[in-house]
C-alpha positions as CSV (number, residue, x, y, z in Angstrom):
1,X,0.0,0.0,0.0
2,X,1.9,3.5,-1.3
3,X,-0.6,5.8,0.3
4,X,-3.6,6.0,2.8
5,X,-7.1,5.4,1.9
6,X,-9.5,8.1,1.9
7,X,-10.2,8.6,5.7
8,X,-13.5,10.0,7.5
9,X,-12.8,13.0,8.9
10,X,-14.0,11.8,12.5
11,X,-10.8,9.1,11.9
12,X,-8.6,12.0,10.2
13,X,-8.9,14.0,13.7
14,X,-8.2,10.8,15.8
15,X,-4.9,9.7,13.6
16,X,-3.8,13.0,14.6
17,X,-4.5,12.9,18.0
18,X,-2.8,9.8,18.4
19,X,0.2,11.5,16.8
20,X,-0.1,14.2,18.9
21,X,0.2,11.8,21.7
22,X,3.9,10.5,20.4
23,X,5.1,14.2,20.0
24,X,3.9,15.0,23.9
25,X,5.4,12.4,25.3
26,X,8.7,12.6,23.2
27,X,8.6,17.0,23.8
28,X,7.6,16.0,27.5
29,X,10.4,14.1,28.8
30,X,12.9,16.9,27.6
31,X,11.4,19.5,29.8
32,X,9.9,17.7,32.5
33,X,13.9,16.4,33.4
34,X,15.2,19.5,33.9
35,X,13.7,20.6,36.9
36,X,14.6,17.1,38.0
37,X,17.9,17.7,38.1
38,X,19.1,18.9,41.0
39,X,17.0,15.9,42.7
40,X,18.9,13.4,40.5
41,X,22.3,15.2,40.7
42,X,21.8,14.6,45.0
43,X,20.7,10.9,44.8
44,X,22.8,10.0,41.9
45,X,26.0,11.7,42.9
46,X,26.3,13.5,39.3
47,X,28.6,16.2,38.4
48,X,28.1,19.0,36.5
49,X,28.9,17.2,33.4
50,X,27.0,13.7,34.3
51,X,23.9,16.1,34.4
52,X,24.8,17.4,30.6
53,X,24.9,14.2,29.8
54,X,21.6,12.9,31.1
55,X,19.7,15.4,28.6
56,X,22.1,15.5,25.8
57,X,22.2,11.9,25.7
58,X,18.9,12.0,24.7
59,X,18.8,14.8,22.1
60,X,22.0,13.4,20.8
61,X,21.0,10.5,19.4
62,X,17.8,11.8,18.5
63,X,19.2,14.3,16.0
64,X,21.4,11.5,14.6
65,X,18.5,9.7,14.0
66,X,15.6,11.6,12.8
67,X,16.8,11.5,9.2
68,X,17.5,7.7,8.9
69,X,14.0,6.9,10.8
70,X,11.9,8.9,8.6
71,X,13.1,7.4,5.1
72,X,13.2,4.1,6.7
73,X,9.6,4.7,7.8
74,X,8.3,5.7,3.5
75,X,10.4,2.4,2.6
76,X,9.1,0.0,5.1
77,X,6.1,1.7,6.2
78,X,4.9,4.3,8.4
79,X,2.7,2.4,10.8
80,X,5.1,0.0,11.5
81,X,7.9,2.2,12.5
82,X,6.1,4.6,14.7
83,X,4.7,1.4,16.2
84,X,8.0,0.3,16.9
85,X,9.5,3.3,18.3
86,X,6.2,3.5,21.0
87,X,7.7,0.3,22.1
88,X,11.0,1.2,22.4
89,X,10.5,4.8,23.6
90,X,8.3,3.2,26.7
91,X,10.5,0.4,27.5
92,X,13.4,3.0,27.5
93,X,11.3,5.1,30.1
94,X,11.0,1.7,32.3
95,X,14.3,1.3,32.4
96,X,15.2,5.2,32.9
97,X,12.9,4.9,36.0
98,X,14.9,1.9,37.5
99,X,18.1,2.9,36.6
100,X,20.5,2.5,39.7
101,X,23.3,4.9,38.8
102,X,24.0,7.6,36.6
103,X,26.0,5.7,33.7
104,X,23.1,3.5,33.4
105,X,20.9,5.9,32.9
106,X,22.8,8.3,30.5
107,X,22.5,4.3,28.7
108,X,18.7,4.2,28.7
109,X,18.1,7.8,27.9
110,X,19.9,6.7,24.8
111,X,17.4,4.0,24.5
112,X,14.4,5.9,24.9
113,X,16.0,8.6,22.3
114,X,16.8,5.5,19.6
115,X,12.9,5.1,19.9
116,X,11.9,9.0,19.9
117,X,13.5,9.3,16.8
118,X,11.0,7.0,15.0
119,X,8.0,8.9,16.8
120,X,8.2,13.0,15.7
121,X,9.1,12.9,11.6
122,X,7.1,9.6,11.3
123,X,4.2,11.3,12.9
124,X,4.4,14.1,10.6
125,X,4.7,12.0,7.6
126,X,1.5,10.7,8.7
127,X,-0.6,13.4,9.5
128,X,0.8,14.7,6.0
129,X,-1.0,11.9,4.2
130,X,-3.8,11.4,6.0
131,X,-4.6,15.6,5.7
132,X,-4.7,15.7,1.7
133,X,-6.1,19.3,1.7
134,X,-3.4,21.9,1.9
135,X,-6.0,24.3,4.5
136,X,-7.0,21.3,6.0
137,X,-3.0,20.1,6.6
138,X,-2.1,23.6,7.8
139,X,-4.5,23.7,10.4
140,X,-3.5,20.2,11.4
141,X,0.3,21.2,11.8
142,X,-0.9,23.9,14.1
143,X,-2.3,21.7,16.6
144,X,0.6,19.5,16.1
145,X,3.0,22.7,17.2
146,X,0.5,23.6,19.6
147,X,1.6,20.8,21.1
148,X,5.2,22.0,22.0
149,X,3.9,24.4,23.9
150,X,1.5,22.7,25.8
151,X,4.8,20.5,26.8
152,X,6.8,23.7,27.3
153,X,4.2,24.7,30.0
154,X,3.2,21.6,31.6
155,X,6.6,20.2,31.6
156,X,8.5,22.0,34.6
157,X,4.9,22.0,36.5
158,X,4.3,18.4,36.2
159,X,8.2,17.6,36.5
160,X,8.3,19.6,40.1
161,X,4.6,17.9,41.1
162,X,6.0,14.5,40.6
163,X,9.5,14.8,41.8
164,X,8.3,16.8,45.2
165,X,5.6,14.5,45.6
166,X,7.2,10.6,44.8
167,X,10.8,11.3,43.6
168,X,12.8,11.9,39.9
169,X,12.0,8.3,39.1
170,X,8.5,9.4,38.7
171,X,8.8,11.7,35.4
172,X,9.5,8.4,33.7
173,X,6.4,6.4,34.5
174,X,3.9,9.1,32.9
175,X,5.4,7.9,29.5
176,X,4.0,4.3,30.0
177,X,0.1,4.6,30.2
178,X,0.4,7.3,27.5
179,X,3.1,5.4,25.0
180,X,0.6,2.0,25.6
181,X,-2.6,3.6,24.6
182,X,-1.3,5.2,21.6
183,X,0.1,1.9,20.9
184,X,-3.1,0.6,20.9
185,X,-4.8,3.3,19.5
186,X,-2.3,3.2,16.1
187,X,-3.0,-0.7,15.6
188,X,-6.9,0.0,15.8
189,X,-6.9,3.1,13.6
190,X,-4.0,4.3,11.6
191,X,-3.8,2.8,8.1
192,X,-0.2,2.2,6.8
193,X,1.2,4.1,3.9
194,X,4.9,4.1,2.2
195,X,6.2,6.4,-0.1
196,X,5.6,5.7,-4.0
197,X,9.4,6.3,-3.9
198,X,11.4,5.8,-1.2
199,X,14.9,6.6,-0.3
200,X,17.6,4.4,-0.4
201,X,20.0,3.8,3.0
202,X,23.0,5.8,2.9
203,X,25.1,3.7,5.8
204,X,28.2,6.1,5.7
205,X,26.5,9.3,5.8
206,X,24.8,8.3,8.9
207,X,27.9,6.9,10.5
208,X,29.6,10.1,9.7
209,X,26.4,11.9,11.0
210,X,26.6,9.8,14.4
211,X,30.4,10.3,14.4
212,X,30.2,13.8,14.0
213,X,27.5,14.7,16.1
214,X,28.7,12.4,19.3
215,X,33.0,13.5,19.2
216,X,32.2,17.4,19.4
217,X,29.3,17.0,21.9
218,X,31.5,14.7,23.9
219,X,34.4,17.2,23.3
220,X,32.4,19.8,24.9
221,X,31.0,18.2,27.6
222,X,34.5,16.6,29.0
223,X,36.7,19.6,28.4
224,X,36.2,21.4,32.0
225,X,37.2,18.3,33.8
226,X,39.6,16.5,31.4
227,X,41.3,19.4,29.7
228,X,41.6,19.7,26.0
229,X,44.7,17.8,25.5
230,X,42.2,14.9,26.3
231,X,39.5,15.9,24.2
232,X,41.3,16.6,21.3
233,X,41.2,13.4,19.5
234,X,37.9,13.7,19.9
235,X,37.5,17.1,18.4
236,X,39.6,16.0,15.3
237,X,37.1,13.3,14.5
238,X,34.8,15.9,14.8
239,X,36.1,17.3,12.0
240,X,37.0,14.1,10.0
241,X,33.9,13.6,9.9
242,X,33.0,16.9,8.5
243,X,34.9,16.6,5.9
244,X,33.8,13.2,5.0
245,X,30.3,14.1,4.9
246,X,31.2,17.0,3.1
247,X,33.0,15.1,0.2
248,X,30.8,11.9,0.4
249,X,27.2,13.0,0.3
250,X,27.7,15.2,-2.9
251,X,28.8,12.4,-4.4
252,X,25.3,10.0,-3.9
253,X,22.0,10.0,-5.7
254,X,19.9,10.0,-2.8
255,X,22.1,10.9,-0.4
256,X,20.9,11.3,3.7
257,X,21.5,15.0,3.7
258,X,21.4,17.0,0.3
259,X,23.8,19.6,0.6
260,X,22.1,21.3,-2.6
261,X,19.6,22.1,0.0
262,X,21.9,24.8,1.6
263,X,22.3,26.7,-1.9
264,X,19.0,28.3,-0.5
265,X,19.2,31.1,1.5
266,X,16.3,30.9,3.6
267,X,16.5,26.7,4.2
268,X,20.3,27.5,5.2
269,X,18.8,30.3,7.7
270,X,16.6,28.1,9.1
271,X,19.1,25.4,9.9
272,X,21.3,28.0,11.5
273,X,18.2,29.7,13.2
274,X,16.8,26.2,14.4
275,X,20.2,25.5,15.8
276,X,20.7,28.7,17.6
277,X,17.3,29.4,19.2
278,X,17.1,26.0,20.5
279,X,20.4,26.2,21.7
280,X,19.2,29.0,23.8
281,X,16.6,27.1,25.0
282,X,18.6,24.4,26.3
283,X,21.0,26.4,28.2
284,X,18.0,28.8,29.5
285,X,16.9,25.7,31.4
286,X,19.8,24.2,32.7
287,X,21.2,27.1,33.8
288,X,17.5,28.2,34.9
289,X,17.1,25.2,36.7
290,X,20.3,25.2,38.6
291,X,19.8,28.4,39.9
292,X,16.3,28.5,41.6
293,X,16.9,25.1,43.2
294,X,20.5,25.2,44.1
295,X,21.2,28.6,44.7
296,X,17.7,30.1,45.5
297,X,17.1,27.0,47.5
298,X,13.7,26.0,46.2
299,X,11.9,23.0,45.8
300,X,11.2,21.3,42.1
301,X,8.0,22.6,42.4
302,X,8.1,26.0,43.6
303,X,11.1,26.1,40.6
304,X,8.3,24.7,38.2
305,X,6.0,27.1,39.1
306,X,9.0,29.8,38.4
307,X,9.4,28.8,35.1
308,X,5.7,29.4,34.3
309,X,6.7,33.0,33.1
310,X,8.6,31.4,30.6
311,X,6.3,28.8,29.5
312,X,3.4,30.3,29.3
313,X,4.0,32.8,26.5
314,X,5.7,30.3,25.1
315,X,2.2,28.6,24.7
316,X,0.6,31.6,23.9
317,X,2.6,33.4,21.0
318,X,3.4,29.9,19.3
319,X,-0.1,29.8,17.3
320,X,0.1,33.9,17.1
321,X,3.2,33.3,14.8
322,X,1.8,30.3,12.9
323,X,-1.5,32.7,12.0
324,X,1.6,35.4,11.3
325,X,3.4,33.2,9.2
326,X,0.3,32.3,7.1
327,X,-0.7,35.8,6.5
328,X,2.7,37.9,6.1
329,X,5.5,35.4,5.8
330,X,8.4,34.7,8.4
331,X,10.5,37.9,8.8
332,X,7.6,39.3,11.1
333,X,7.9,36.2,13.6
334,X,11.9,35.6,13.1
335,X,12.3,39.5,14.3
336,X,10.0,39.5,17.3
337,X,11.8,36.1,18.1
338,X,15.2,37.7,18.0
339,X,14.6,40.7,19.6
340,X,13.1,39.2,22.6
341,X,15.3,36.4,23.5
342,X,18.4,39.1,22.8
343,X,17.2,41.5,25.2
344,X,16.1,38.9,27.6
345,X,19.7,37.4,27.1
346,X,21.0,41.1,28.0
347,X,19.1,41.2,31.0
348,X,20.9,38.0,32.6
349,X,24.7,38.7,30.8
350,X,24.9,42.6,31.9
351,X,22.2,43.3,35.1
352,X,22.4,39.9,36.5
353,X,18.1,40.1,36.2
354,X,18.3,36.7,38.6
355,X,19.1,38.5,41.3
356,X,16.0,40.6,41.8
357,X,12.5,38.6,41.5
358,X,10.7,41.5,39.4
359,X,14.1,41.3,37.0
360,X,13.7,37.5,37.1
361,X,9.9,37.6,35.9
362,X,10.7,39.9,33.3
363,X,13.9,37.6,32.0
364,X,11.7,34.8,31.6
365,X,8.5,36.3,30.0
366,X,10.8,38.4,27.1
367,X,12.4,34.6,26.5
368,X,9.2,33.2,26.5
369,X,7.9,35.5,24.1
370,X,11.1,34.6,21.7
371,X,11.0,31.3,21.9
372,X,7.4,31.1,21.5
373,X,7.4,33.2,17.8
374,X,10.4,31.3,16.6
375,X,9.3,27.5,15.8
376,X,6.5,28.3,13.5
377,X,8.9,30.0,11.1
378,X,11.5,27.8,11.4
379,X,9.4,24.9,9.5
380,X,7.8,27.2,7.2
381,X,11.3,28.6,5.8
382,X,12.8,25.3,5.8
383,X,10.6,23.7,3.6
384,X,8.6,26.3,1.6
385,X,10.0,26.9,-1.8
386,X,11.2,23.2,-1.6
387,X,10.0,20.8,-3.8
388,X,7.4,18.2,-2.7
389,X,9.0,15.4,-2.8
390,X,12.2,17.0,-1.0
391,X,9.9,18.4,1.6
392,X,9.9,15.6,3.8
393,X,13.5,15.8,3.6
394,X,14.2,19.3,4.7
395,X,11.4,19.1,7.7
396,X,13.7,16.4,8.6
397,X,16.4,18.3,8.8
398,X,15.0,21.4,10.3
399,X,13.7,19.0,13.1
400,X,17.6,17.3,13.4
401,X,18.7,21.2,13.6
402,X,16.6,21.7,16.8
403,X,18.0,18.9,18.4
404,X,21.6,19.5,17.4
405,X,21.2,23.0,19.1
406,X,19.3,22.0,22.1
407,X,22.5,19.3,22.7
408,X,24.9,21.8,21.4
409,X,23.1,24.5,24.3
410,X,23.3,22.3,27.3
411,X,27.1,21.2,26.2
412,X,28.5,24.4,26.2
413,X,26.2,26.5,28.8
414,X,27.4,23.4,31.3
415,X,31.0,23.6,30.1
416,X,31.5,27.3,30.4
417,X,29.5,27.3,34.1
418,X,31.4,24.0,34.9
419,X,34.8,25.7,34.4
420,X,34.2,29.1,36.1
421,X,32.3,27.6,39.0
422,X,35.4,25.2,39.5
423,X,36.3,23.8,42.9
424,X,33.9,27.0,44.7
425,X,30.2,26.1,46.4
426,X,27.6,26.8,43.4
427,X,25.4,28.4,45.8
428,X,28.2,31.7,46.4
429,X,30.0,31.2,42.8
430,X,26.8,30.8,40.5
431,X,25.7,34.1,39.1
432,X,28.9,35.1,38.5
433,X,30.3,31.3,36.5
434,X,26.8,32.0,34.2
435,X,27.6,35.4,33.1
436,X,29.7,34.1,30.1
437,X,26.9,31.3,29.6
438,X,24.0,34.7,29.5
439,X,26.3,36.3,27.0
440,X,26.4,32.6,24.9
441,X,22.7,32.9,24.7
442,X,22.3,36.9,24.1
443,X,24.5,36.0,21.2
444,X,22.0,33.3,20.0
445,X,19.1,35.8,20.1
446,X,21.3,37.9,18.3
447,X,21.9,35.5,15.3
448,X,18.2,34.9,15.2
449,X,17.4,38.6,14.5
450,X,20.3,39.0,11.9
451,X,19.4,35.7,9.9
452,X,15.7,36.2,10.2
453,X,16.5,39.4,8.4
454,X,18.8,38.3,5.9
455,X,17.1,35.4,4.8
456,X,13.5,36.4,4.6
457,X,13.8,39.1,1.7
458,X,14.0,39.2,-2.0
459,X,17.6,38.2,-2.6
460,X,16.8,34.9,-0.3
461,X,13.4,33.8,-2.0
462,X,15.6,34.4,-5.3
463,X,17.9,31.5,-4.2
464,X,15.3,29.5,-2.7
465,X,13.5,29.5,-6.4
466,X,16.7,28.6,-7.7
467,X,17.7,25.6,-5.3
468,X,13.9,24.1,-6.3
469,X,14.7,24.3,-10.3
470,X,17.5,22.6,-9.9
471,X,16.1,20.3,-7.2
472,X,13.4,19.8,-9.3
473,X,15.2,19.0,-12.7
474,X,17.8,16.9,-10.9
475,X,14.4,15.2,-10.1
476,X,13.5,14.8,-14.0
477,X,16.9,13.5,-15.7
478,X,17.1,10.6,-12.3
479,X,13.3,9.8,-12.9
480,X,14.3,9.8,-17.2
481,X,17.3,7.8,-16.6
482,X,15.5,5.3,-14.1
483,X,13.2,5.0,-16.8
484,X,15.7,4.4,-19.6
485,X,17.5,1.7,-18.0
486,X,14.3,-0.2,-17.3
């Protein structure tokens, strides 16, 4: 079966409801940990660095992954690989929740990543067959982003209610009763579909991609304690690996990542925007978290209920910019995004806005703002002006971009306050150790603003029509050629 049959639109709403469900849980358990943290970093013993590792474990190998599970999911079929990733992603949470030290769980976060990564661009591939009608599909990828934000908000609320109440264990079980019933819920009602053409496996790029990925994250992470003379070879695979992907992919007819892609201005903005606003995100909250629990002294939830100023606008300006997006393109959103999280970066870095609760509020309600106004864009650059049979493909890699930054974030917010906090008590060394960290992500902001500007006018549309021609007629002379030889 290449596509789905022609769905009620009673059944249409519950496919994506049960997708919805994958994408909560998956968006859910990056959240919810963080205000666990401090909780686990006590019982487990962790450092500075075993904490990095305990989220960027997770989005680690879920943005080396994303890619290879979504065109294994259009060969072998959609149904059966989200299936298959509910499985994994819930028996990874099982174990999380039992885990007895650190090590072991930085092992089964992996797990429950390896099945993530069949969950969110399999999801979408669904929910972009089963909605046919472009208004129809539209309004359907709304509620699907709608759903980040509901897991923005409810995650450091439901985190701090579960670890105050039973213990860190606790954020794991939620996944179980919600990964079973939309295991259930996709064998009783979603249809399987492939692709009429799938992608072939590209083994090497995806080692290089892993390779690549897991040396520099690692070299991050383990410079504060091991020095760089240690993390060196690690960094020079790094780049190895760069190089290779750089000279090998080119070279492939369907390779994993198309590096023609990047020829368009506003898909390469995207990437880079992707991976800087969610890098700010992912130091916001660990250094976020840190501070109200270990040096304000608060409890996971009182620190959950902190970071609803944050969340909430989050929420609230995330289907603002989607309407925004629709109606006057993405430079509008992309602006408001970057001026926001920049001046809430500039708040932290230069008048140390944690100090003072009315400073604090204000800090996390501007970021809020940002973050909430930058996602919607992000998808809609990336893939508009693409092909549609390449559109898939660049989602995919807009999605792999938000993970890469979110690891990137923690790994080098945790190095920088790692190394200036040193041997001192977190508690007296804190806000000063974070100030280069603010700066990192004031700097983020910053990149959002000037690429949202650069590649949303004239000259970037310009190459983003002429990346699709030649996309597009690339497309022709392989579908020709196929057809010759047969």
């Amino acid at each position: 079966m290449e596509s789905m049959p022609e769905l009620s639109h009673r059944r249409r709403l519950l496919v994506l409801a049960i997708c919805c469900m994958s994408l909560l849980i998956v968006s859910l358990d990056n959240t919810v940990l963080n205000v666990a943290l401090p909780s686990l970093q006590r019982d487990l013993h962790a450092t500075t660095s075993g904490l990095q590792w305990t989220i960027d474990a997770y989005t680690l190998v879920l943005a080396s992954l994303l890619m290879l599970a979504g065109s294994t999911a259009d060969r072998i079929g959609r149904k059966r690989v989200f299936m298959t990733g509910l499985v994994i992603f819930s028996v990874g949470s099982l174990l999380c929740s039992l885990a007895p030290n650190l090590s072991l769980l930085v092992v089964f976060r992996m797990v429950q990543a390896i099945g993530g990564s069949m969950l969110n661009p399999v999801a979408m591939s669904i929910i972009t067959n089963t909605f046919t009608e472009s208004r129809e599909r539209a309004r359907a990828i709304g509620v699907w982003g709608a759903v980040v934000g509901i897991s923005m908000a409810a995650g450091p609320l439901v985190g701090g209610l579960l670890v105050q109440s039973v213990s860190w264990r606790a954020i794991f079980w939620i996944n179980l009763p919600v990964g079973l019933a939309a295991l259930l819920l996709t064998l009783r009602f979603v249809p399987e579909s492939r692709a009429p053409k799938a992608r072939r496996p590209d083994p090497l790029g995806q080692l290089l991609v892993i390779a690549l990925f897991g040396s520099l994250t690692y070299a991050i992470i383990e410079a504060p304690d091991s020095g760089l003379t240690a993390v060196a070879p690690f960094m020079a695979l790094a780049f190895v690996a760069l190089l290779g992907l750089l000279w090998y992919e080119p070279r492939r007819d369907e390779p994993l990542i198309d590096l023609r892609f990047f020829r368009s201005a506003p898909f390469s903005g995207a990437t880079v925007i992707a991976i800087s606003a969610f890098a700010a995100l992912g130091g916001f909250l660990f250094l976020s978290t840190l501070y109200l629990q270990n040096v304000r002294g608060l409890d996971a939830l009182h620190a959950g209920l902190w970071m609803l100023p944050m969340a909430a606008p989050t929420f609230l300006c995330a289907p603002l910019s989607g309407r925004l997006v629709g109606s006057r393109g993405p430079r509008l959103p992309l602006l408001i995004a970057g001026t926001a999280m920049t001046v809430s970066g500039v708040f932290f870095a230069a008048f140390e806005a944690e100090t003072s609760n009315a400073t604090l509020l204000v800090g996390y309600v501007l970021f809020g703002i940002g973050f909430g106004f930058v996602n919607a864009p992000i998808t809609n650059t990336a893939v508009s002006g693409m092909p549609r049979a390449q559109a898939g493909v660049a989602a995919a890699v807009a999605s792999t971009s938000r993970q890469l930054g979110q690891t990137l974030g923690v790994a080098v917010i945790g190095a920088v306050l790692a190394s200036g906090i040193g041997s001192s008590p977190m508690k007296h060394a804190f806000v000063s150790a974070a100030r280069p960290g603010w700066w990192i992500l004031t700097a983020c902001g910053l990149a959002v603003l000037v690429l949202g500007l650069l590649t949303s006018g004239h000259w970037a549309h310009r190459t983003a029509e002429r990346t699709a021609e030649t996309l597009e007629s690339a497309e022709i002379r392989q579908t020709v050629g196929a057809t010759g030889r047969g």
